[in-house]
C-alpha positions as CSV (number, residue, x, y, z in Angstrom):
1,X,1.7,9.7,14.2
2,X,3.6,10.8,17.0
3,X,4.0,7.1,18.4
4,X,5.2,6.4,14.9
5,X,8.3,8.8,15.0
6,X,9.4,7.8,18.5
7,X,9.7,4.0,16.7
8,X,11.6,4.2,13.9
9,X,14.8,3.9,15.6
10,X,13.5,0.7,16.3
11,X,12.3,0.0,12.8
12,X,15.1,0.6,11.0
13,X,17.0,-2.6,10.4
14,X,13.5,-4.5,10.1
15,X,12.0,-6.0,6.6
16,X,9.4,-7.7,5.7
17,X,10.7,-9.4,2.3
18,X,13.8,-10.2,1.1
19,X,14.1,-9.6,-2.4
20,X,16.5,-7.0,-3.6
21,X,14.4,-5.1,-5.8
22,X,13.1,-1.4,-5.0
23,X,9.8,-0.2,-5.5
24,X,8.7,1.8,-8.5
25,X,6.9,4.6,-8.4
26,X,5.2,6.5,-11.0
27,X,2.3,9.0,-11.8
28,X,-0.7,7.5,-13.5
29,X,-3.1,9.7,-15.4
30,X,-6.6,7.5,-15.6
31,X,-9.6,8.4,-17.8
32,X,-10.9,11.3,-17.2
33,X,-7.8,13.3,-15.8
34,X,-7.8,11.3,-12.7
35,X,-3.9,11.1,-11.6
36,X,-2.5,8.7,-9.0
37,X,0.6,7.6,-7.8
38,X,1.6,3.6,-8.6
39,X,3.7,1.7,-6.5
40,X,5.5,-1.8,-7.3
41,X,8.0,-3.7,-5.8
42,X,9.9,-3.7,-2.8
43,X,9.2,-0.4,-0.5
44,X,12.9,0.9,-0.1
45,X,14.2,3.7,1.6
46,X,13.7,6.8,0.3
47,X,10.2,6.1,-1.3
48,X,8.7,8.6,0.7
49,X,10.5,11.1,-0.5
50,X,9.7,10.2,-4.2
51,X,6.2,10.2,-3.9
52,X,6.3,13.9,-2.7
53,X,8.1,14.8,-5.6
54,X,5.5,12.9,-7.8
55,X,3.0,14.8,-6.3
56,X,5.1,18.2,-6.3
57,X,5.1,17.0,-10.1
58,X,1.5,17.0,-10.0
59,X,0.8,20.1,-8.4
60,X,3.2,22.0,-11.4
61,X,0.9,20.7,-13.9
62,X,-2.2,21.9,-12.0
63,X,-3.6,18.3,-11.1
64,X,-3.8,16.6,-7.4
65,X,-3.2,13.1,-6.6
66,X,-5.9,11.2,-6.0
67,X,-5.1,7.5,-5.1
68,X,-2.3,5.4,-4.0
69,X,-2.4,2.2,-6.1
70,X,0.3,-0.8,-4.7
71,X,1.6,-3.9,-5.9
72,X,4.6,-5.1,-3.1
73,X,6.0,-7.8,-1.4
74,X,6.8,-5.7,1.5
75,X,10.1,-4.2,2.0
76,X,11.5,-1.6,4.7
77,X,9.1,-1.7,7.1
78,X,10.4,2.1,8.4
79,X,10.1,3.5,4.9
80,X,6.9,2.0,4.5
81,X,5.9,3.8,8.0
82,X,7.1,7.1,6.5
83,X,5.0,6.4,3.4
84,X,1.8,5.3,5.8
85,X,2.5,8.8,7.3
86,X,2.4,11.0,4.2
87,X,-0.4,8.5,2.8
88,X,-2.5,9.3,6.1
89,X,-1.7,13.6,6.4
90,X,-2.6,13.4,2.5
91,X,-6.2,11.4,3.3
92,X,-5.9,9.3,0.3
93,X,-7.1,5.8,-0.8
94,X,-5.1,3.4,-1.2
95,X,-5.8,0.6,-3.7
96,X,-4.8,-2.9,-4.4
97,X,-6.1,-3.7,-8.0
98,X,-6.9,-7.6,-9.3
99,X,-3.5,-9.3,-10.0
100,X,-1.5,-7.7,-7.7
101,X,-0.6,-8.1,-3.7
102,X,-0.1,-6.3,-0.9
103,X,2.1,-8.0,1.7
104,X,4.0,-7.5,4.6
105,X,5.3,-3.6,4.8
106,X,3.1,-2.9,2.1
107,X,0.1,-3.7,4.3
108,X,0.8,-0.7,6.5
109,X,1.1,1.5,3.4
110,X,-2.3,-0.1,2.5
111,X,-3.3,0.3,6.0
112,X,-3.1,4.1,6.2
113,X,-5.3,4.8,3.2
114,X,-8.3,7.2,4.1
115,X,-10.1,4.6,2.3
116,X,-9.1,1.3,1.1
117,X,-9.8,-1.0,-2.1
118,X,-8.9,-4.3,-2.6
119,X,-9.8,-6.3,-5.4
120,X,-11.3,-9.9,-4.9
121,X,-8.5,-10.9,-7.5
122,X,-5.7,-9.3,-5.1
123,X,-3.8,-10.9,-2.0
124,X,-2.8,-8.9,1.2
125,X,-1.2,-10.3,3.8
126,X,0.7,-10.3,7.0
127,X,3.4,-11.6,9.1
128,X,6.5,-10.8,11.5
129,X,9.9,-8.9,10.9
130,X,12.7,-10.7,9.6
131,X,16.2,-8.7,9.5
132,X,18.1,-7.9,6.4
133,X,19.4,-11.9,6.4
134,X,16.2,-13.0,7.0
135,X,16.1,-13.8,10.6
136,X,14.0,-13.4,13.1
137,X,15.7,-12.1,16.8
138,X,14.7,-10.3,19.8
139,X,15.4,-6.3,17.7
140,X,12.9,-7.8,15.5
141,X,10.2,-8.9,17.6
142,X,10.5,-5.9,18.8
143,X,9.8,-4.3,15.5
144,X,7.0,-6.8,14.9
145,X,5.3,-5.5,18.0
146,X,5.7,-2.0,17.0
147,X,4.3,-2.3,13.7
148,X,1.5,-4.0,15.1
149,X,1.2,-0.8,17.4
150,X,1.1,1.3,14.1
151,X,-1.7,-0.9,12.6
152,X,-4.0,-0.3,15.6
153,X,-3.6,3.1,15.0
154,X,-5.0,2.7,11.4
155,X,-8.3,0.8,12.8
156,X,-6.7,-2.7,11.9
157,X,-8.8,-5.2,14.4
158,X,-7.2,-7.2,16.5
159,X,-7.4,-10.4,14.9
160,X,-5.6,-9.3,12.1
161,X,-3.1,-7.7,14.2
162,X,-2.9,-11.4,15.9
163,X,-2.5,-13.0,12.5
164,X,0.2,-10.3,12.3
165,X,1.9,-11.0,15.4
166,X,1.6,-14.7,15.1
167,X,2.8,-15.5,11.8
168,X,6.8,-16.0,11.0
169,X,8.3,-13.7,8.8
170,X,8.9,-16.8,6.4
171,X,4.9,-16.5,6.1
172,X,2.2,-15.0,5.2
173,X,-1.3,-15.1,6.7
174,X,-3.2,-14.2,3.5
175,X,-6.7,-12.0,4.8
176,X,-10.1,-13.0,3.6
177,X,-12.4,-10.4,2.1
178,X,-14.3,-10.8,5.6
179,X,-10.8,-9.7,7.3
180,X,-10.4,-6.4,4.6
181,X,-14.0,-5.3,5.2
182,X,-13.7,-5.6,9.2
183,X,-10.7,-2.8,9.0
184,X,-12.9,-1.0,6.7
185,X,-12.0,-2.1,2.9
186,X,-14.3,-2.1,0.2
187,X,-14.2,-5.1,-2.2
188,X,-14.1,-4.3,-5.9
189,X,-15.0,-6.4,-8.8
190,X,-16.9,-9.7,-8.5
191,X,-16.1,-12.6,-6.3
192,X,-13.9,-15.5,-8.0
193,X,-12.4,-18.2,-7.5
194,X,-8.7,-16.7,-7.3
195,X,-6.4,-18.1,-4.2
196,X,-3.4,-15.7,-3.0
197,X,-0.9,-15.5,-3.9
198,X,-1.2,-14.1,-7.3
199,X,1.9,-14.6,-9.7
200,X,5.0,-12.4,-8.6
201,X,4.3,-10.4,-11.8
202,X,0.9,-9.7,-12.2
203,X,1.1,-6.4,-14.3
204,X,-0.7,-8.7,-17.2
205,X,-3.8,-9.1,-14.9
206,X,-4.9,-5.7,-14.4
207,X,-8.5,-5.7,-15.1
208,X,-9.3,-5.3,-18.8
209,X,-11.9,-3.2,-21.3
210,X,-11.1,0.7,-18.8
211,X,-8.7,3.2,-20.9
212,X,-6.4,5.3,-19.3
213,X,-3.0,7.1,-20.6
214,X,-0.2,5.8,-17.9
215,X,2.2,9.3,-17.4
216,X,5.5,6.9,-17.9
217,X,4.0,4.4,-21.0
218,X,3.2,1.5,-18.5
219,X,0.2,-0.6,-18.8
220,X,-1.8,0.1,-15.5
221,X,-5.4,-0.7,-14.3
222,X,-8.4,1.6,-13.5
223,X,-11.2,-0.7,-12.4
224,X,-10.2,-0.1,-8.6
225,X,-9.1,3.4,-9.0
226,X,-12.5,4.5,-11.0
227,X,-14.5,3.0,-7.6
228,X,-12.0,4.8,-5.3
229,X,-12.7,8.0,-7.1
230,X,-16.7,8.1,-7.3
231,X,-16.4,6.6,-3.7
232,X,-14.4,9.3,-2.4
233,X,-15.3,12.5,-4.5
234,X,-13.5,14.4,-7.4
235,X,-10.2,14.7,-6.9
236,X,-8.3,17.3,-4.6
237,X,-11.0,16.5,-2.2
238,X,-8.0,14.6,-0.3
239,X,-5.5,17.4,1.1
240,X,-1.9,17.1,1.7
241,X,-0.3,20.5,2.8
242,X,1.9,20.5,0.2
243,X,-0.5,20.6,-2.5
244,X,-1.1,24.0,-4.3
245,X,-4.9,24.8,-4.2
């Protein structure tokens, strides 16, 4: 991620969406005392720093984080770099469950996962950098070409890097299942008939009938998360440094 430090100068006035709203993030205990940090809504600055102390949190109560499970629009695409960077030192999953999206910043969060799940019932998409007014200028192409640098360097293929670099940031090129499986995803539940978007609110379509006990009362999904965990072993097989072992 050295590349990655050297651009956020560059990043730093760049965002993908431009609703208002900053992301929540939460700790998620799933069946069987599987814990996992939630994200929804607009990645904003200092995101990073709340998902170490979620998994600080964690670590005090003797339990290790085991996925990343998002639901954005996109936000500050130099937060969601910093994020991307934590998710990848960690070498955790990162999940996008039925209902929701993954757009724009978030897709580099998504991107960084060890090992990615996306639902058939989810959307993740792409496009250029807008600027805090929603315009597109030469500081923001600029970004656009740098995140597209950063996705490379997660093992996204060039044509969704060229959807990525093609698209205006007043778009979004929604990827295929074909597309998520060519940078490595594996596609949970059953094909539908869904087409992306999904509503802006999806928390009423998590996938039903899987029991879990959400840390802050929420009603959260486990269909993806339950495949993430027997896919990629029990959990605190995903290290991050400052986990307690």
């Amino acid at each position: 991620m050295a590349m990655v430090s050297s651009m956020l100068r560059v990043l730093g006035a760049a965002i993908f969406s431009t609703a208002a709203t900053a992301a929540e993030l939460s700790s998620v205990t799933l069946k069987g005392d599987i814990t996992i940090i939630a994200l929804s809504g607009d990645v904003a600055q200092g995101d990073t720093e709340t998902a170490e102390a979620l998994i600080t949190a964690a670590n005090d109560g003797n339990r290790l984080i085991s996925a990343v499970r998002l639901d954005s629009p996109g936000g500050s695409l130099a937060e969601a770099v910093k994020l991307a960077g934590l998710i990848r030192r960690a070498k955790l999953p990162t999940i996008v469950a039925a209902g929701s999206r993954c757009a724009s910043a978030c897709f580099i969060v998504f991107a960084a996962g060890n090992e990615k799940f996306a639902s058939y019932e989810a959307a993740i998409g792409v496009h250029g950098v807008s600027d805090k007014f929603g315009h597109e200028t030469a500081q923001t192409e600029e970004a656009t070409i740098a995140m597209a640098r950063i996705a490379s360097g997660f093992g996204v293929p060039p044509r969704i890097v060229g959807q990525m670099l093609a698209t205006h940031a007043h778009e979004i090129a929604w990827l295929t299942p074909d597309d998520l499986r060519a940078m490595g995803a594996i596609m949970t539940d059953r094909p539908g008939h869904h087409t992306p978007p999904p509503p802006t609110s999806p928390d009423d379509r998590w996938l039903a009938g899987l029991d879990h006990q959400p840390d802050d009362g929420t009603t959260r999904s486990q269909g993806a998360d339950q495949r993430a965990r027997e896919a990629a072993g029990k959990p605190g097989q995903h290290g991050l440094p400052l986990q307690k072992r």
